[in-house]
N, C-alpha and C positions, 0 to 999 in steps of 0.2 A: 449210699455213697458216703466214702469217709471224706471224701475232700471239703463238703461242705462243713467241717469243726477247722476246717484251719483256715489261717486268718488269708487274705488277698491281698499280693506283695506287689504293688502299682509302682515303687519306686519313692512311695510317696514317704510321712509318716505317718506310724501304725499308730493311731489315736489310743492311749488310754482310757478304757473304760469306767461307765459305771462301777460296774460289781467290783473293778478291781480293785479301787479306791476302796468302797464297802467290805470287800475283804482283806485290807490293809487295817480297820480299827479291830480288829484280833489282835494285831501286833502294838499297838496301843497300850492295849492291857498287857501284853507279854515283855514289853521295855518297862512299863512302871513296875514291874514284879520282880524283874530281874531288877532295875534300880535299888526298889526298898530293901531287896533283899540282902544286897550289898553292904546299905546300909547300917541295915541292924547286924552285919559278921563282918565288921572290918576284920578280920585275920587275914595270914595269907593263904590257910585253907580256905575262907569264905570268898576271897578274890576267886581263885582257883576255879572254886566250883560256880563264879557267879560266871566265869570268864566261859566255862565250859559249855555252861546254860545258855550265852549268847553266841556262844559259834553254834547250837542246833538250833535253835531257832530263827537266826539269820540263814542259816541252811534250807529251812523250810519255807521260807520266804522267796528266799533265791530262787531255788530250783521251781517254784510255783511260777516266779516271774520269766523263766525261761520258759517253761511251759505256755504261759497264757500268751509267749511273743511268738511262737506257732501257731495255736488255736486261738480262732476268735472267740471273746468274749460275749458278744453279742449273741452267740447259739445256745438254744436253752439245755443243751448238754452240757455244756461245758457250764454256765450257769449254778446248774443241780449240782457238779462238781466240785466245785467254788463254794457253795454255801454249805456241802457236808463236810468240804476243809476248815470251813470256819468252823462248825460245830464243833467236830474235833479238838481243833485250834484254840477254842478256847479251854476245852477240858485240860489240855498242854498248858495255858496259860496259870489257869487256877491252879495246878499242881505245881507251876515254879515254885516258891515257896520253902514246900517240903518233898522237893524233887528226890533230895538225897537223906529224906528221914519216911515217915510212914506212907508219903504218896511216891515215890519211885515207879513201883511197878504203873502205875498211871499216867504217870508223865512219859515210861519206857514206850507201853501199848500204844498212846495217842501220837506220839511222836512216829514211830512206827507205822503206822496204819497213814498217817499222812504221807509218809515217804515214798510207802511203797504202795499204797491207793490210789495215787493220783500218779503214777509212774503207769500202773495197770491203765487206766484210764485211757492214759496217753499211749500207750502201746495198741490200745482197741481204736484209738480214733487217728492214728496216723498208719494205721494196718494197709492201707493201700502204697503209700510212700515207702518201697523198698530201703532206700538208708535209713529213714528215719524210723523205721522199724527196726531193722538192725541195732540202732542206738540205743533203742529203749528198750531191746530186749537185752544188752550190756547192761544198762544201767538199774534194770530191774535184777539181777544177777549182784551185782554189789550193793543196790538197796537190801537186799534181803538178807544178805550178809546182816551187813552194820543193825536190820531192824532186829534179826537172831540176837545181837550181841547186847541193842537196847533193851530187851523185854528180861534178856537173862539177869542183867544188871539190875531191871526192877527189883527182882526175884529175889538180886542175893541178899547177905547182911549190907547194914551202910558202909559198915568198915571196906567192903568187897566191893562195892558198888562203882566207885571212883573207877577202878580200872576196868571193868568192863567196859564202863562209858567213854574213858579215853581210848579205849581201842576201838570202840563206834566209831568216836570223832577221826580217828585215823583215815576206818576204811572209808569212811565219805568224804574227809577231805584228799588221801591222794589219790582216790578212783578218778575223777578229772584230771589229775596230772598224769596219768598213766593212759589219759584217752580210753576209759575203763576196757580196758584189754583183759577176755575172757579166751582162755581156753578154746579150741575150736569157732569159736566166733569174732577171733582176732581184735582188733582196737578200732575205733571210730576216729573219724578226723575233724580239724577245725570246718574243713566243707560241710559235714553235716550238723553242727551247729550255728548253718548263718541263720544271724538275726538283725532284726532294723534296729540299729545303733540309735535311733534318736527316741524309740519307746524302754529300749534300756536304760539310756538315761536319765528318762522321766522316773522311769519308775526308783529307779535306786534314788533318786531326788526326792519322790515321794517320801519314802521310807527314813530318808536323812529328815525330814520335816517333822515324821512322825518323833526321832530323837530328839529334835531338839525343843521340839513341842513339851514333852517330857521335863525339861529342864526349865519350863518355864511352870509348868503345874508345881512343881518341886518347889521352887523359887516362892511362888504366890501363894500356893497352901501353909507354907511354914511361915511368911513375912504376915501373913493375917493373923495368925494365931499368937504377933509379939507382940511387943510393947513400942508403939507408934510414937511416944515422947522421945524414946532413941535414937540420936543423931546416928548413932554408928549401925545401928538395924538400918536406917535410909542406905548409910554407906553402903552396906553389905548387899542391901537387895538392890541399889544402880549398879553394883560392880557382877552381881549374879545375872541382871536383865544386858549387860554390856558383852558381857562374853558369850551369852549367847546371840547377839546381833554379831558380834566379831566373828560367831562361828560360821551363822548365817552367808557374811560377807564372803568370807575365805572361801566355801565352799561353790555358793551362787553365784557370787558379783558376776567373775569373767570366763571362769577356765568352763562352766557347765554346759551353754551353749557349744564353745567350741569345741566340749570332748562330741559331742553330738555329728558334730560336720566332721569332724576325725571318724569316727565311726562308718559314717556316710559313706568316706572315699575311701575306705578301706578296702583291701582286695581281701583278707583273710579278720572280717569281721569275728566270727568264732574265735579265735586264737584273742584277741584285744578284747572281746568281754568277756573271756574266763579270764585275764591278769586283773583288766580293770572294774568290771563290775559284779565278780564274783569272789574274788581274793582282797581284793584291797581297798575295800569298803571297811572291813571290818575292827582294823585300829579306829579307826576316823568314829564308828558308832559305839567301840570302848570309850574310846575318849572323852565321847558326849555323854556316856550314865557318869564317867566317874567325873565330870566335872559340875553334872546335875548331884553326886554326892559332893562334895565340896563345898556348892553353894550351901546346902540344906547345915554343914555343917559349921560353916561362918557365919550364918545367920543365928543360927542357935548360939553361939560365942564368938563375936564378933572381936574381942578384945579379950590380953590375959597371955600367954605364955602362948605358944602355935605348937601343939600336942604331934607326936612323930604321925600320927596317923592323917592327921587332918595337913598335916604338911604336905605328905605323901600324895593326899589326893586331888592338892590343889597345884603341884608341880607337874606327876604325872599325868595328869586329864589333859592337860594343854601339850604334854608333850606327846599323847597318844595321838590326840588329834592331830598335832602339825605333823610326826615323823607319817601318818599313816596318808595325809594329804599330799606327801613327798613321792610317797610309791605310785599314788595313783596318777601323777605328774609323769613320775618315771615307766608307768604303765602304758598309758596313752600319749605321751611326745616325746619319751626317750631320753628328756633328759631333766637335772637337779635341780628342785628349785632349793636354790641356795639359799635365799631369805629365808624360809621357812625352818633349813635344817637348822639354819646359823641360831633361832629363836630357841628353837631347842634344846642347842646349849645355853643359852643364857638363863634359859629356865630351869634346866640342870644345876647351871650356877647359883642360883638365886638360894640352894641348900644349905652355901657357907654362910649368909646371908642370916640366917633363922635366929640366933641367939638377938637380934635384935629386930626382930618382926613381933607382930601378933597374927593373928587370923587374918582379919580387915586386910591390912598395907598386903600381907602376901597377897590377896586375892587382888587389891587393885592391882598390883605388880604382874602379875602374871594377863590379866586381864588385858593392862595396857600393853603389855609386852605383841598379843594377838592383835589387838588392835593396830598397833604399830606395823606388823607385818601386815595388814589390809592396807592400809596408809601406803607404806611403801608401795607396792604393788600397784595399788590405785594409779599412783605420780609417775612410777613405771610405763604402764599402760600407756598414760596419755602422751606421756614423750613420746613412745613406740607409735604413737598413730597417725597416721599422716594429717595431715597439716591441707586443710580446703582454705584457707585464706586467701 
């Protein structure tokens, strides 16, 4: 019987498992990889290719996590499944790096074989579920696509490379916007991806922790290896440990609960978590490497002229994360949170600003800026709540 791999839909919510947490510290190692890696190529080819790195592997994340919101985790198939995705997973991982120099075709293979592995998997164990069958026999038709296009991309020169893998990223990201519509097999609908709204947004919660976890190793690995007599090293590393609690807040405090109960009463769940926790997660976890870069780079020169690069990444990290926590606003309740965008600009502004900053003041500036936008929100909130006096 294939129904016993998939999970039992009581109304309730779908508890997060073990293994799935255990198979979240892969991606652990695949955000610090993709961070350093960043790191060490500020260019805007190295952005490019770090930005490219983290839309596949937030893709392989995803689609696992849609997956395990059908099957339960608890059956030791699905299990076995899990733990050869990590294996894999981490081979993906170790080869960030030199994805786009001599380990390509490794990073092409692994990525690949996860995509379209656990795609097979899921086609053998939802084989009794006529739509859901259907689905995944679409979705394995465009996985195999984009994995052909990954391996060939290993294969080519690096100069060559790049564009194979952007035309990966293509087919797998507009395959969902197209309802991966095949030939003879016609398109799937948001009915055949319902999911319990309140374990998707565990789980993308999850993964956001895993981020900003990152930003704090970032932080504490480089603040121990300086020089502790430095008042402005203190500064740099409270304004580094601040932004990330601001991130925290922004994201946690109020809106994560409630996107959950939105999900809940939603009549076309499928349609709401491919905008919200599938698409527009992924500014929100740009935001968080490049302002775990930022940190590591203020700390290192806290004081002294504010270098274009280091400018760059301490404007844009806070404005990847706010514009990207905008959409997902605009995802799931339809409408603007204005505060947020309004910050945005102001952190845009903060550019004219630079001939009289150093590293430090930027970084509290922007810092506070986040923080201010939880403040508000906060004072918001409690206005908005009713009143038991």
């Amino acid at each position: 019987m294939t129904g016993n791999l998939l999970r039992k839909r009581d109304g309730g919510h779908a508890r997060v498992g073990f293994v799935e947490l255990f198979f979240d510290l892969v991606f652990v190692f695949a955000i610090t990889q993709i961070s350093h890696g960043l790191l060490g190529d500020l260019t805007w080819m190295g952005a490019l290719q770090s930005a490219m790195l983290l839309m596949a592997v937030w893709w392989a994340w995803v689609f696992t996590s849609w997956v395990t919101n059908w099957l339960d985790p608890e059956r030791g198939a699905v299990q076995v499944m899990l733990f050869v995705l990590m294996g894999v997973g981490l081979v993906m991982s170790a080869a960030l790096p030199q994805a786009f120099g001599d380990k390509g075709l490794a990073f092409g293979v692994a990525f690949a074989v996860i995509q379209v592995g656990r795609t097979l998997f899921t086609l053998w164990a939802v084989r009794g579920q006529p739509s859901l069958k259907r689905n995944f026999q679409r979705i394995l038709i465009w996985l195999s696509l984009s994995a052909a296009l990954w391996i060939a991309g290993g294969m080519a020169p690096p100069e060559h490379r790049l564009w194979f893998w952007i035309a990966a990223l293509a087919v797998e990201y507009v395959s969902p916007v197209i309802y991966f519509w095949v030939p003879g097999l016609g398109r799937s609908t948001t009915a055949d991806w319902n999911v319990e709204g309140g374990h998707m947004a565990e789980r993308v919660g999850l993964f956001m922790i895993i981020c900003l976890g990152e930003t704090l190793l970032v932080s504490g690995a480089t603040f121990g290896g300086l020089d502790w007599t430095s008042p402005a090293v203190w500064a740099a590393f409270a304004s580094a440990v601040l932004s990330t609690i601001a991130m925290w807040c922004l994201y946690f405090r109020y809106a994560h609960e409630a996107a959950s109960d939105v999900f809940h009463h939603s009549d076309d769940p499928g349609r709401l978590a491919r905008r919200a926790y599938t698409y527009a997660p992924l500014l929100l976890i740009a935001g968080v490497i490049v302002i775990a870069v930022s940190d590591e780079l203020v700390l290192a020169h806290p004081l002294g002229p504010v270098s274009t690069v280091t400018a760059l990444t301490l404007i844009v990290g806070p404005i990847l994360f706010l514009f990207g926590s905008v959409l997902a606003v605009l995802a799931i309740w339809g409408r603007i949170a204005w505060t947020r965008l309004a910050a945005c600009g102001l952190l845009a502004a903060l550019w004219l600003a630079l001939p009289w900053l150093n590293p430090l003041t930027l970084s509290v500036m922007t810092t506070g800026i986040m923080l201010g936008v939880g403040l508000l929100e906060m004072m918001a909130a409690k206005r908005a709540a009713p009143s038991h006096a």
